[in-house]
C-alpha positions, 0 to 999 in steps of 0.5 A: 484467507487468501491475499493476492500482491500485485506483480506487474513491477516492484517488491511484490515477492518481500510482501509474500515473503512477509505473507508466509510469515504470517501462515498466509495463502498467497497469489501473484496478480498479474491478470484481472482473472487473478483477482477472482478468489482472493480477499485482499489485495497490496499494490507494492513499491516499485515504479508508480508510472510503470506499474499504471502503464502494465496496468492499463496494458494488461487491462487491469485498472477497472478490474482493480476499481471493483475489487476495492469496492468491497475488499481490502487493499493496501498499497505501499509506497508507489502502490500509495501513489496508485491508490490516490485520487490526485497526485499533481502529474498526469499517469494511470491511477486507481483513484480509490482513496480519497488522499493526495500524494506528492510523488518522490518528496523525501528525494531521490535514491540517494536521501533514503532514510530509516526514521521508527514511527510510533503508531497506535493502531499497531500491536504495541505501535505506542510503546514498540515504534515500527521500522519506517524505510523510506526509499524514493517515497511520496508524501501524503500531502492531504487526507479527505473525507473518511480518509484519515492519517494513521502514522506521522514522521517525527516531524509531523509529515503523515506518512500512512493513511487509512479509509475505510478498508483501504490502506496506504504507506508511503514506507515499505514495511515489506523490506523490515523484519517487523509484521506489524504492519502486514497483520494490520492489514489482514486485519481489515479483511471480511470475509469474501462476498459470495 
């Protein structure tokens, strides 16, 4: 298995360090040709609106499109906003997910917050609650279709999202100790077509 982290902008390198954790093959993604040998893919947080401009200007967004057709993708916090099909606010987007994001709605910088979440997909995730770090996040406002929300804030606002084979947090499980969320992840990769 080989899972490749978008590295146009953001904390691509924490997600490969959880990676190789986890005895994980991993690539830096920057050119569509990187996405040739790979069996899943994360968008990480960083900038969304700058990591959409790379990507056009590398010319990666259709090439992202496809890949997501038939493997797993998981975007965290701007890689969420990447993946929604609406926002509310005009720049470059994947649009492979079937959710509407909320751009910055905890707050900026300074309203940063750490909350556990329980979530029942997890190993133990009812019993064991995950670390959510939320740092300059968006809000998932609404799921559609096969799109369903997997974690909620203590106050009930969803904050993770799954479709099919495709992933979003609106946290950065990346910046925890807790790999939870990344075998999560590479749970819902199937082998590569051939």
């Amino acid at each position: 298995m080989k899972i490749g982290v978008l590295a146009l902008q953001g904390a691509f390198s924490e997600h490969i360090h959880m990676l190789g954790l986890l005895g994980v093959d991993t690539a830096e993604v920057r050119l569509p040709e990187d996405l040739a040998d790979l069996d899943g893919l994360i968008i990480p947080g960083g900038e969304s609106t700058t990591i959409g401009k790379l990507a056009v200007m590398y010319q990666m967004l259709d090439p992202l499109r496809q890949f997501a057709v038939d493997r797993a993708v998981w975007g965290t916090c701007a890689g969420m906003i990447l993946m929604a099909k609406a926002i509310g606010v005009d720049q470059p987007l994947l649009g492979i997910m079937d959710i509407v994001v909320e751009r910055n709605a905890f707050g900026r910088q300074i309203d940063s917050f750490k909350e556990d979440l329980y979530v029942n997909i997890l190993k133990n995730g009812d019993a064991v609650p995950f670390p959510g770090i939320f740092i300059r996040s968006p809000k998932l406002v609404q799921t559609k279709g096969r799109a369903v929300t997997i974690a909620r804030l203590a106050d009930g606002t969803p904050v993770a999202a799954i479709e099919d084979r495709l992933l979003a947090t609106a946290f950065h499980p990346e910046l925890t100790n807790d790999t939870r969320f990344h075998q999560y992840f590479l749970s819902l990769i199937r082998p590569s077509p051939s």
